[in-house]
C-alpha positions in Angstrom: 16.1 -1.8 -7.3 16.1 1.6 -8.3 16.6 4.4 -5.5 15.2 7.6 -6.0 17.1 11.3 -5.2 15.1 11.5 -1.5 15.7 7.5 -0.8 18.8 8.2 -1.6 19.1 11.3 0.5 17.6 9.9 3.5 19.8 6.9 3.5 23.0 8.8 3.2 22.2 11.2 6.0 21.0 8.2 8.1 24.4 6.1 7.4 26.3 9.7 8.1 24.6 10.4 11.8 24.8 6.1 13.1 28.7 6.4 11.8 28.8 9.2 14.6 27.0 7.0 17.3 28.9 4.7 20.3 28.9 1.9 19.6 26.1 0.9 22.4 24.0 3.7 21.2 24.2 2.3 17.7 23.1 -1.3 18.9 19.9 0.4 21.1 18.9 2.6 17.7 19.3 0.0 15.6 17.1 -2.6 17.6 13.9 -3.5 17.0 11.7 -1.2 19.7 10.3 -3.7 22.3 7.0 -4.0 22.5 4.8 -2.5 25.7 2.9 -4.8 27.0 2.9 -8.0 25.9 0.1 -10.9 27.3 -1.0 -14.7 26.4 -4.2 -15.1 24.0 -5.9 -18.0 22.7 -8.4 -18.1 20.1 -10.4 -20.8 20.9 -12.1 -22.5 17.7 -13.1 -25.5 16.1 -9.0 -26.4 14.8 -8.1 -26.0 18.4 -6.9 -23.4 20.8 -4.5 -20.7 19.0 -2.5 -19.2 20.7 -0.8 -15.8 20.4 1.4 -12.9 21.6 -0.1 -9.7 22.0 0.7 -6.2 22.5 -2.0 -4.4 24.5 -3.0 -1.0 23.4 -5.0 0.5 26.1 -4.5 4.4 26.4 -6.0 6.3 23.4 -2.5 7.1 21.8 -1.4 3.3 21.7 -4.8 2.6 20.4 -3.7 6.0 17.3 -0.4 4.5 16.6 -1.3 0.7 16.5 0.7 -1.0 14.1 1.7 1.8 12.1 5.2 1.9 10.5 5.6 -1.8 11.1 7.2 -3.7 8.2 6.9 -7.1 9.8 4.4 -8.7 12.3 5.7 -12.0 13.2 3.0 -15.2 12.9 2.2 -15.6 15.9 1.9 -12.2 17.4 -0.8 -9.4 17.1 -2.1 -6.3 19.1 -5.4 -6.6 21.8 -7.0 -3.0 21.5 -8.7 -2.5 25.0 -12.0 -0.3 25.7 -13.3 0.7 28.7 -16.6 0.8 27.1 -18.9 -0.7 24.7 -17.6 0.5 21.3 -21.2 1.7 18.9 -20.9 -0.7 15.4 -20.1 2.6 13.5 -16.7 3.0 15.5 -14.5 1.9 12.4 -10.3 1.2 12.4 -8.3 2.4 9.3 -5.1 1.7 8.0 -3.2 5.3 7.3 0.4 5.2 7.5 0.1 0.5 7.8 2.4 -1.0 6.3 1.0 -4.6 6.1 -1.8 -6.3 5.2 -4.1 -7.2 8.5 -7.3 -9.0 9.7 -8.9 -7.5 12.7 -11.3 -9.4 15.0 -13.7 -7.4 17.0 -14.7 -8.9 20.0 -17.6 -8.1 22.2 -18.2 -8.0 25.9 -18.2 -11.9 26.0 -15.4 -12.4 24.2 -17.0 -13.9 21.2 -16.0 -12.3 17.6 -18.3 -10.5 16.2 -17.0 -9.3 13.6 -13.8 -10.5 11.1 -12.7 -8.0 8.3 -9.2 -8.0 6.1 -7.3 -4.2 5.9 -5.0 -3.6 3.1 -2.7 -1.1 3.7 -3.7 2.7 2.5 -1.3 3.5 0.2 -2.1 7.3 -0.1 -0.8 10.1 2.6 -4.1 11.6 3.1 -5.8 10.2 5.8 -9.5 10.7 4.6 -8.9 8.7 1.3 -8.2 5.8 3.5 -10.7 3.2 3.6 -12.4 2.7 7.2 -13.2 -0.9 8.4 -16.2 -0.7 10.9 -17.5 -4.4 12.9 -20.9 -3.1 11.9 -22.2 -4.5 15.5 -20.9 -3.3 18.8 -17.5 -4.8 20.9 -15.4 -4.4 23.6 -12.0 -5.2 22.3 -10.5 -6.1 18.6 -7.4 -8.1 17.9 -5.8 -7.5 14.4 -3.3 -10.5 13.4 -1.5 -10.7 9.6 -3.8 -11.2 6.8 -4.8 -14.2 6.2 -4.6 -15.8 9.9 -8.0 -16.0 10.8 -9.0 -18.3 7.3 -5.9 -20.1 7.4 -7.1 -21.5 10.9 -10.7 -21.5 10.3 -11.5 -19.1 13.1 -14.7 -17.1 12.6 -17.3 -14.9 14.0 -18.3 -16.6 17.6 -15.3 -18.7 18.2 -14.5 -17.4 21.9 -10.9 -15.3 22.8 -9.2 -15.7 25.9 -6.7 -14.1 27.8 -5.3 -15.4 30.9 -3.3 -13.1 32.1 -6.3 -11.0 32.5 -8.7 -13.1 33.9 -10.6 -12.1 30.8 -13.0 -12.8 27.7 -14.9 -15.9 27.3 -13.9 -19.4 28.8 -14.0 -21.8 26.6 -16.7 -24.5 26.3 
């Protein structure tokens, strides 16, 4: 692997500033940041409840930063964006500044999927030549989970989402 002059740079100044850091410090910088808040989901499909850990994004800045920066998602956890109200089918999520590949389910009112689409990461720094990825019908709620998850368990648009904790979404049949 070949480092270039500002990789290089930015990894010498960053090994030169945790060398000055107690040790404590050190072990709470170098942590992984804990989630916010984290609830119960199952997807409930034809394969069989799956179930997941999510991190709620409910304020408008959680619902900005979402994933972004992220390097890893682990299998079985995602993030629940939350909406007061009835999102219009134009309303559209982007991956600027994503670092991995996601699905995204948009759920509506019900908690039915409406809508399933797969997000590359954008990998140019302008924001407005990332792609936008609209549910092209209107939701409540969207759930985005690694690439791939939603076809590797069969789940599709009107299997039902639940989540306990909340008292919320569909119940399953």
């Amino acid at each position: 692997m070949t480092l270039t002059r500002r990789q290089l740079l930015k990894t010498a100044a960053g090994v030169s500033l945790a060398a000055c850091l107690p040790l404590p410090l050190l072990a709470a910088w170098a942590a992984e940041p804990a989630p916010a808040n984290t609830l119960p989901l199952a997807i409930h499909s034809e394969g069989g409840p799956h179930r997941l850990d999510v991190e709620v994004a409910e304020t408008a800045s959680q619902r900005q930063r979402g994933l972004m920066g992220r390097e890893h998602l682990p299998e079985t956890r995602g993030m629940l964006f939350r909406f007061e109200r009835e999102q219009p089918a134009g309303n559209a999520f982007w991956m600027y500044r994503t670092l991995i590949p996601l699905d995204i389910a948009y759920i509506d009112g019900e908690g039915r999927i409406v809508a399933i689409n797969t997000m590359p990461p954008c990998e140019s720094d302008a924001p407005q030549e990332c792609p936008s990825y609209p549910a092209g019908t209107a939701y409540h709620a969207a759930l985005e989970v690694n690439a791939g998850y939603f076809a590797e368990r069969g789940i599709q648009v009107g299997d039902c989402v639940s989540v306990p904790a909340l008292a919320g979404f569909c119940r399953p049949e």
